[in-house]
N, C-alpha and C positions, 0 to 999 in steps of 0.2 A: 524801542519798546513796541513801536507800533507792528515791528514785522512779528512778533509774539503773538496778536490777538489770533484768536482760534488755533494758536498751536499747541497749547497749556506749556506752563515751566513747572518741572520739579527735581528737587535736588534728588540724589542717590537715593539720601535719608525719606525724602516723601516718598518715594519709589518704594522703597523696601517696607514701607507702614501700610501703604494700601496692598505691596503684590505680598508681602508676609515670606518676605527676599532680605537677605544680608545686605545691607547696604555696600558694602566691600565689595560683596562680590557682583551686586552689580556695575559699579565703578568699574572692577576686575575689566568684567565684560566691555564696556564701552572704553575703555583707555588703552587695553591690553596689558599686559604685567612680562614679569620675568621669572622663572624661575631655575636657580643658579643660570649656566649660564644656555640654558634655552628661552628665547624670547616670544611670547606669543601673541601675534597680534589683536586688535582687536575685531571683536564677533561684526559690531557695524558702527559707522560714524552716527554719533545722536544728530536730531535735526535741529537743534538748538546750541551756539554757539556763539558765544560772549565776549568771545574776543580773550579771553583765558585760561589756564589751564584747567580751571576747575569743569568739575564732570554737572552737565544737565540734559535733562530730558522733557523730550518733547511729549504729547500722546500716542503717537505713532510710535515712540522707543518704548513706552508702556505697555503697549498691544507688545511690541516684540519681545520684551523682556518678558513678559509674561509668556508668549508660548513659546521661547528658548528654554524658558524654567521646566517649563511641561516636557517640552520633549528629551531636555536633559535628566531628568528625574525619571522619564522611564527608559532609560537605557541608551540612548544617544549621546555620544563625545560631543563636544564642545566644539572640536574640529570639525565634526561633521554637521554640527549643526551652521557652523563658517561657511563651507563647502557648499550646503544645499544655499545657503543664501543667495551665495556666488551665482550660481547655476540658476536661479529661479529666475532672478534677474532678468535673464535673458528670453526663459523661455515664456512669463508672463507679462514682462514687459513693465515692471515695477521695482521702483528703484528700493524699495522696503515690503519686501513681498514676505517678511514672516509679520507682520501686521495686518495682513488682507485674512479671510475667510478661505483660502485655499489651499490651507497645506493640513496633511493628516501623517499619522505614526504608528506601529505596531509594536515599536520601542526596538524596533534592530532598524527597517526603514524608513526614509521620511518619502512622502510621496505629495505631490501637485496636482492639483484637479485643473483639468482643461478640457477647454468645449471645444467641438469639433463637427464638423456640419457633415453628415453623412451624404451619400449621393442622391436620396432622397429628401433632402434638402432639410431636414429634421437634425435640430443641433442636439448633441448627445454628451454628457457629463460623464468623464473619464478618468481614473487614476494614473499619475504617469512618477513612475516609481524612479528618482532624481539620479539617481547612481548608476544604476543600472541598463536606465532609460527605456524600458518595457512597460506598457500600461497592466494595472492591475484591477483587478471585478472586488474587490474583496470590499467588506463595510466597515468602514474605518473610519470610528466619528470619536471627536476630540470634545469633550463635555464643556470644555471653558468657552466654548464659539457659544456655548449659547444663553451667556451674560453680554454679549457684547452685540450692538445694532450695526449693520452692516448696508451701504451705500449699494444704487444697481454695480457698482464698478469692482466690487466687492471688497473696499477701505474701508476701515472701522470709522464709523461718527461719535455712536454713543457705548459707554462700558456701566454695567450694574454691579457694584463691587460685590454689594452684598446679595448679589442672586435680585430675582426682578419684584420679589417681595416684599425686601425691605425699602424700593423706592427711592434710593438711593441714586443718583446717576455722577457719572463724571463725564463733562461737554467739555471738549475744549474750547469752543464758541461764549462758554460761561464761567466766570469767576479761575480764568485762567487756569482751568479745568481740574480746579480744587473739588471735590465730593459737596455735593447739593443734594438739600431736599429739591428732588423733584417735581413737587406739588408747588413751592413758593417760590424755587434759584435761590434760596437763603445756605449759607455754607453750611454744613453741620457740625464743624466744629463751632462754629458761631451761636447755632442753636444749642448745641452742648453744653456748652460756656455758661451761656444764658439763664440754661435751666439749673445751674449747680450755684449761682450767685440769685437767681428771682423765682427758684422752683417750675416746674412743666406750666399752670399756669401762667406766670407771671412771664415767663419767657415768649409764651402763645402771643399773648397783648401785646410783649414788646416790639413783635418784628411781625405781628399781625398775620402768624399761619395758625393754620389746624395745633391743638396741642396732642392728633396724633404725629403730626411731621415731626415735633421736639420727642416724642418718645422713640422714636424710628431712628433722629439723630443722634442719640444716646445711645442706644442699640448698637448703631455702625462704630460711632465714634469709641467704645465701650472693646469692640470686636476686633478694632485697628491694633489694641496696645495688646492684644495676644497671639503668640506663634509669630518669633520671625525663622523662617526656614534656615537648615545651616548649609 
């Protein structure tokens, strides 16, 4: 257990409640499936693994599963979305490079930002379109990067499920990277709980935060059991 701290574990099921993902299909994803008799592998290996068959995930599969969802949903195969994995790999140097801050979509292609030191010694931020291989000028910006806090190295640290308002954070570094109020590291399904057995009050006393963090935990907790995606 001790190699887990700061990786977070969550099942399929906890995956598909915060990303508002099929739990199936994300399993789908990370096992690979069959269908009749074409086999398709899986998108990537989770970073977490138990020594069994069952599917887990780490934060890093989180980030990925989430912008695989994104870029599947506007019009990218699943294949391709494999393909660009493959490829990134290599050209940024990251073994789970759809988790980093560097890949963008127009929904036909996916593209890689890479920096590049000009002969004026000035490093310049460029599109490098994965398939093709030709860099691209165009602005192509992916809205869910900017729930998520991002390392100089451009790895995701911290994710705001609920957008940066509700305060809400997932650390892997904290509570096995279950959903916290931000303001105390108290879980919110814990403040949730709380509040629905000792009221917002009584819940604030109990675990000694603001009784706006127990209404903020409500809120998320409230927001998790709607919409799972098909």
């Amino acid at each position: 257990m001790d190699s887990l701290i700061g990786v977070g574990v969550y099942t399929p099921a906890e995956a598909g409640r915060l990303l508002h993902i099929r739990p199936a299909k994300i399993a789908r994803w990370l096992r690979g499936h069959n269908i009749k008799d074409q086999k398709y592998a899986s998108l990537w290996s989770p970073e977490v693994n138990l020594g069994d068959e069952r599917v887990f995930l780490g934060f890093r599969d989180l980030m990925e599963v989430r912008v695989a969802d994104a870029f599947i949903r506007a019009g990218v195969s699943a294949m391709r979305v494999r393909a660009a994995i493959h490829l990134a790999r290599d050209i940024i140097g990251q073994d789970r490079p759809l988790s980093t801050n560097r890949f963008r979509t127009d929904g036909r292609e996916i593209f890689v930002t890479v920096i590049e030191t000009g002969e004026d010694g000035e490093e310049r931020e460029r599109l490098l379109n994965l398939f093709r291989r030709q860099y691209e000028f165009k602005g192509i910006i992916e809205p869910i990067l900017k729930t998520v806090d991002f390392g100089d190295d451009g790895n995701p640290l911290l994710w705001w499920p609920g957008g940066r308002r509700l305060n809400v954070v997932v650390d892997p570094s904290r509570s096995f990277g279950q959903p916290i109020d931000a303001a105390s590291s108290v879980p919110t399904a814990i403040l949730a709980a709380a509040a629905r057995q000792e009221g917002i009050i009584g819940a604030a006393r109990a675990y000694l935060v603001l009784e706006a963090s127990v209404r903020r935990s409500i809120e998320f907790e409230t927001s998790m059991g709607h919409g799972i995606a098909a």
